[in-house]
N, C-alpha and C positions, 0 to 999 in steps of 0.2 A: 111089761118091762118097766124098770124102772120106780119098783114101788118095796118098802121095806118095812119092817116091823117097824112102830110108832117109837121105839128107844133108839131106833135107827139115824142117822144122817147120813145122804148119802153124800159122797164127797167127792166120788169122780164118778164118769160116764163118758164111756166108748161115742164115737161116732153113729154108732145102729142103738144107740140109746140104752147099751147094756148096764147096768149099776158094778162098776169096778169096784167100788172101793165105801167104805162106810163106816163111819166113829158112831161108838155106844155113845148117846147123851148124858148117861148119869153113872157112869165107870169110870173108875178113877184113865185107865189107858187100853181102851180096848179098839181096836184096826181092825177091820179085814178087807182083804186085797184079794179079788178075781183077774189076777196076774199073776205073771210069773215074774218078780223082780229079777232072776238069773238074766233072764232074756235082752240080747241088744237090741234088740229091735226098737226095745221101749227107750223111753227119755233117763241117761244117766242120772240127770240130775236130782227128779224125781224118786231114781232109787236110789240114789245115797243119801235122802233126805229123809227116807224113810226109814232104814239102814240106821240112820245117823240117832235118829230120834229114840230107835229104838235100843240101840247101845246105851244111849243117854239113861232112860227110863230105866232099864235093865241094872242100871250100874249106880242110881241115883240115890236111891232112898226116899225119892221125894213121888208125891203119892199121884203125880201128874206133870206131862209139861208142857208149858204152853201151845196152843193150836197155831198160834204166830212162827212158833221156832220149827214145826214140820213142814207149814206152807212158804214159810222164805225162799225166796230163791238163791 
């Protein structure tokens, strides 16, 4: 657990050390998430930040955005 391709970072990680979440290092915006962002269980904030960033990206034109502006709180 908790090991990913080397273009990998992983960026979050469950409590049993599972790899949730991971940004491509040399892509312009590429996420993947081993959640379910639907779900309450998880942290709102978290998922409209990712939500948020991705509306952003999607609607931008611009070929990235910053890693500051997904992990703000």
């Amino acid at each position: 657990m908790g090991v990913v391709a080397p273009e990998l970072r992983v960026t979050a990680v469950a409590e049993d050390g599972v790899v949730e979440a991971t940004e491509h290092l040399d892509r312009t915006w590429a996420v993947g998430v081993q959640w379910h962002p639907e779900d309450s269980h998880g942290s709102a904030a978290d998922r409209g930040r990712l939500f948020s960033a991705f509306v952003e990206q999607a609607g931008s034109g611009r070929r990235r955005v910053p890693r500051s502006r997904v992990l703000a709180a």
